[in-house]
N, C-alpha and C positions, 0 to 999 in steps of 0.2 A: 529405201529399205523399210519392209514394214516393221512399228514397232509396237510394243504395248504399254502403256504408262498408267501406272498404280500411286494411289496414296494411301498411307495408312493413321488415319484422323487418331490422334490420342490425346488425354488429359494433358498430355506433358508436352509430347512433341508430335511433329505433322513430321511421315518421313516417304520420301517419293521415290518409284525406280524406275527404269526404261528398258523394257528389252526388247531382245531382237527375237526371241523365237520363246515359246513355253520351258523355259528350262532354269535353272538357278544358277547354270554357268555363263549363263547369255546376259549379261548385266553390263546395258550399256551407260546408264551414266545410276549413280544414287546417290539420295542427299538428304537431310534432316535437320530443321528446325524446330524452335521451341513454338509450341502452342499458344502460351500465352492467355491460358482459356477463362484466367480471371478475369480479363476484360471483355469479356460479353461477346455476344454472339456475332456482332458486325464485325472483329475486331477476328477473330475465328475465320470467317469469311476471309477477309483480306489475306491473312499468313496463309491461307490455303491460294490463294493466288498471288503470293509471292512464290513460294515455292515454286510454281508453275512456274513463274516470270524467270526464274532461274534455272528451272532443268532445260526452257527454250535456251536463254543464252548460252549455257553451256555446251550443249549439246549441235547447236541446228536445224535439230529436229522442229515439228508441229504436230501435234498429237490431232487424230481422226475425232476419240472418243478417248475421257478420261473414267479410271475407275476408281470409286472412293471407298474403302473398307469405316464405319462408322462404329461408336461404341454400342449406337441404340439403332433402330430402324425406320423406314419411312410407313409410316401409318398407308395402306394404297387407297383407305375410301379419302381420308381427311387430307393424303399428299402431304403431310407434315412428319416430324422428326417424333419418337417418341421413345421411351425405355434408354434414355441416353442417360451415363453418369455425369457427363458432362451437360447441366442442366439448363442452362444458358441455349442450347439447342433442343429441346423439347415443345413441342408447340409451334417451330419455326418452320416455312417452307425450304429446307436448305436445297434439296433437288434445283429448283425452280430459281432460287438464286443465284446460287453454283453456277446453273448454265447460263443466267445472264451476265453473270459477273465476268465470265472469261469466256463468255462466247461460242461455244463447244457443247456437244451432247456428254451428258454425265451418267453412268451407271454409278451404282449404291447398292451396298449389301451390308448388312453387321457384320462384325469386324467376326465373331464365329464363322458366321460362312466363307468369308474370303479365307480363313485358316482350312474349313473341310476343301473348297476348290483346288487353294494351293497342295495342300499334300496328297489330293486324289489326282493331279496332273502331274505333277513334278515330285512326288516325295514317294511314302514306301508303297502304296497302293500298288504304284503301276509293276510292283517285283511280286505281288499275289495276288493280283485280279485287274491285271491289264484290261481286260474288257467290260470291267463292274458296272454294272446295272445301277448301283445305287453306294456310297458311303455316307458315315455319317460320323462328323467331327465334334471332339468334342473338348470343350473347354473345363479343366477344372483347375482354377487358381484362387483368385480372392472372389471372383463370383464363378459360375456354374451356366457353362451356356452351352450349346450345340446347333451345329450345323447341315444342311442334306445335299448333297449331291447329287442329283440324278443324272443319266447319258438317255440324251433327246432321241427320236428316231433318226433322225440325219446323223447320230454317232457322238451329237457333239456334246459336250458334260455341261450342265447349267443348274445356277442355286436354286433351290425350291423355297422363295421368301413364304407362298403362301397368301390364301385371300387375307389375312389379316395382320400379314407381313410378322407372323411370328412361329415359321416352320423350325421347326431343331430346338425348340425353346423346353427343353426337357427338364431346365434347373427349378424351372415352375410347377413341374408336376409335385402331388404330396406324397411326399415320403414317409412323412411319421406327423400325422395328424394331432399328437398333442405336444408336436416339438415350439423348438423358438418361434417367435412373430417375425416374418417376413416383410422389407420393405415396400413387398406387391401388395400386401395388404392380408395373405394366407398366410396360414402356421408350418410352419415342417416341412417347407417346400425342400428340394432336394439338395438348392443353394446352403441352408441352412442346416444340412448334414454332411455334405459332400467336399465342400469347400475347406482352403486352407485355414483362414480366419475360423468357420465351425470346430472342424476337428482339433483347432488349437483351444479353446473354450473351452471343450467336454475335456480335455484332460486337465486344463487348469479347474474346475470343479469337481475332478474328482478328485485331485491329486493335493490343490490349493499349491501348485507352482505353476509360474506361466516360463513354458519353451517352444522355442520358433517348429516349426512341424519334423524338421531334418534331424534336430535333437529327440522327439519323441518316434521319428522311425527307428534312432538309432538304437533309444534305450530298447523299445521292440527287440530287437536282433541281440542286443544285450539278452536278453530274458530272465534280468533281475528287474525288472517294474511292474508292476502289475497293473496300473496306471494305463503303461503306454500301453501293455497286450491287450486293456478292455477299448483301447482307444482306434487300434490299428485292425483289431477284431470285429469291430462297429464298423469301421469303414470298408471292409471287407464284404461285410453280409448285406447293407448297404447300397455298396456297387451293384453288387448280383442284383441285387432284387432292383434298383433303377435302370439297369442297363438294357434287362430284360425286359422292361418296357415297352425299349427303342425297337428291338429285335424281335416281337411279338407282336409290334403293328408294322414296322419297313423291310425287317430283316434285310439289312444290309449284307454287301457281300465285304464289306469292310469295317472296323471302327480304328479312328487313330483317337489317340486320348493327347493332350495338349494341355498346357498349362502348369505350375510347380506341384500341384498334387498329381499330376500325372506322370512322374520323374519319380514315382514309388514303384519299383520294381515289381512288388508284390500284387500288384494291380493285372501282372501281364504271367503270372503264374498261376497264384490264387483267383486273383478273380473272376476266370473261364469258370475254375470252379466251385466256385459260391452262385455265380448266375446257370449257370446245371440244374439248380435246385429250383429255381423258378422258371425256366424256359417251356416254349408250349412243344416240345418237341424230346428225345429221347437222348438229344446229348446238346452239349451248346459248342456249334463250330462255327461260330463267325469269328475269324480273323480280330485279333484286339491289336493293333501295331504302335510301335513308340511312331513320332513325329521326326522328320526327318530334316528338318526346316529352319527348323528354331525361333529366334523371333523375327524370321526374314517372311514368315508364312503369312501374314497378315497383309506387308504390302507388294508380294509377292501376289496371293488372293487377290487381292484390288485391280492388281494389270491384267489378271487371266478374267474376269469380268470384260476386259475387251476382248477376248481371243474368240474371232469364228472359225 
């Protein structure tokens, strides 16, 4: 039987699955262990070939090609890890050891992109643009990431890492040039207005109360705060103006939004139209879709990394 076998590399835990065919009902064995990622990068290796060692015994299978969904990327001139929060793997040749460690060829993609693969093969994509040319995924939670999908001329959909293995990386662009300092080293990158952690900030200084992001949607819809409306109004006008970015160089025939700022409702109402206001065109009609996946999209992504 052919199968496909994904892992999903995380801070916390390593979680792997098996299937029999591209779909989220085909799940032939899954399993998840802790990371363990305090102990350093040899130590990261190893649980990543435990895992393995277990979905073999488990299962009977043998994997052809395994796929790894990563939190950072592999650098393509240097061959090394790089942009990972798990930092202990920055600098490392994990690619390279991976396949010697367990003997098998290994695909790699940030953990973004195996979330756009996953939900442009198995999730909402395929119920409004079965034949898409291009989608483009994208992350907003405690960071701001995105992914690209393209459909190759033989039909078949593959990540676009990019010569400098940082395609979809749109949390980086600037959004508001004299906002907060960025971990990259830039100001107002779009992490730092986009994200959950940001938009909890700007309301606790304007407000001087700190509430988790679900409390300040709420008081929103409330419309006794004035707080949250300058807070949920920012991130609104925001969206538009970064989205249209994406849409005004790939114009995708999709976007799914991912991540616990993307579980704002208001994102898939308002936010077509706030991004109207900046699009290069006379109306904004690409598709904005919820995620259909959950947090299966990730090592989900990673198996479809093997699918020819």
């Amino acid at each position: 039987m052919q199968t496909y076998w994904g892992i999903d590399l995380g801070g916390t835990k390593v979680e792997g699955v098996i299937l029999s065919s591209p779909s989220p009902d085909a799940v032939v064995f899954r399993h998840r262990i802790d990371t363990e990622s305090h102990k350093g990068y040899e130590h990261i290796m190893g649980r990543i070939a435990t895992l393995v060692d277990i979905m073999k015994a488990e299962t009977g299978y043998q994997p052809d090609l395994l796929g790894i969904g990563t939190p950072g990327t592999v650098d393509p001139g240097r061959q090394t890890m790089k942009g990972c929060n798990t930092t202990s793997l920055n600098g490392m040749p994990m690619h390279k050891d991976l396949e010697a460690k367990l003997g098998m060829p290994i695909a790699i993609a940030n953990d973004a992109n195996c979330f756009a693969l996953a939900e442009a093969l198995m999730g909402g994509v395929k119920d409004v643009a079965p034949n898409f040319r291009s989608v483009f995924g994208v992350i907003m939670g405690t960071g701001v990431g995105g992914g690209i999908v393209l459909r190759g001329n033989d039909g078949q959909p593959f990540v676009l890492n990019g010569m400098q293995g940082i395609g979809g990386e749109w949390g980086h662009n600037i959004l508001e040039p004299d906002g907060y300092d960025c971990y990259c080293g830039k100001r107002g990158c779009v992490e730092q207005v986009l994200s959950g952690p940001a938009l909890q900030r700007y309301y606790q200084e304007k407000s001087g109360t700190a509430l988790k992001l679900p409390q300040i949607v709420e008081r929103y819809h409330e419309g006794n705060d004035p707080h949250a409306t300058e807070t949920i109004e920012r991130l609104l006008e925001y969206f538009g103006q970064a989205i249209t970015v994406i849409v005004n160089v790939l114009d995708p025939d999709a976007i799914i939004l991912g991540g616990g700022v993307g579980n704002i409702d208001l994102l898939y109402t308002e936010g077509p139209k706030r991004a109207a206001k900046y699009v290069f065109n006379h109306s904004f009609e690409t598709p904005i879709l919820r995620p259909k996946l959950g947090d299966s999209a990730g090592v989900f992504g990673a198996a479809m990394l093997t699918f020819k």
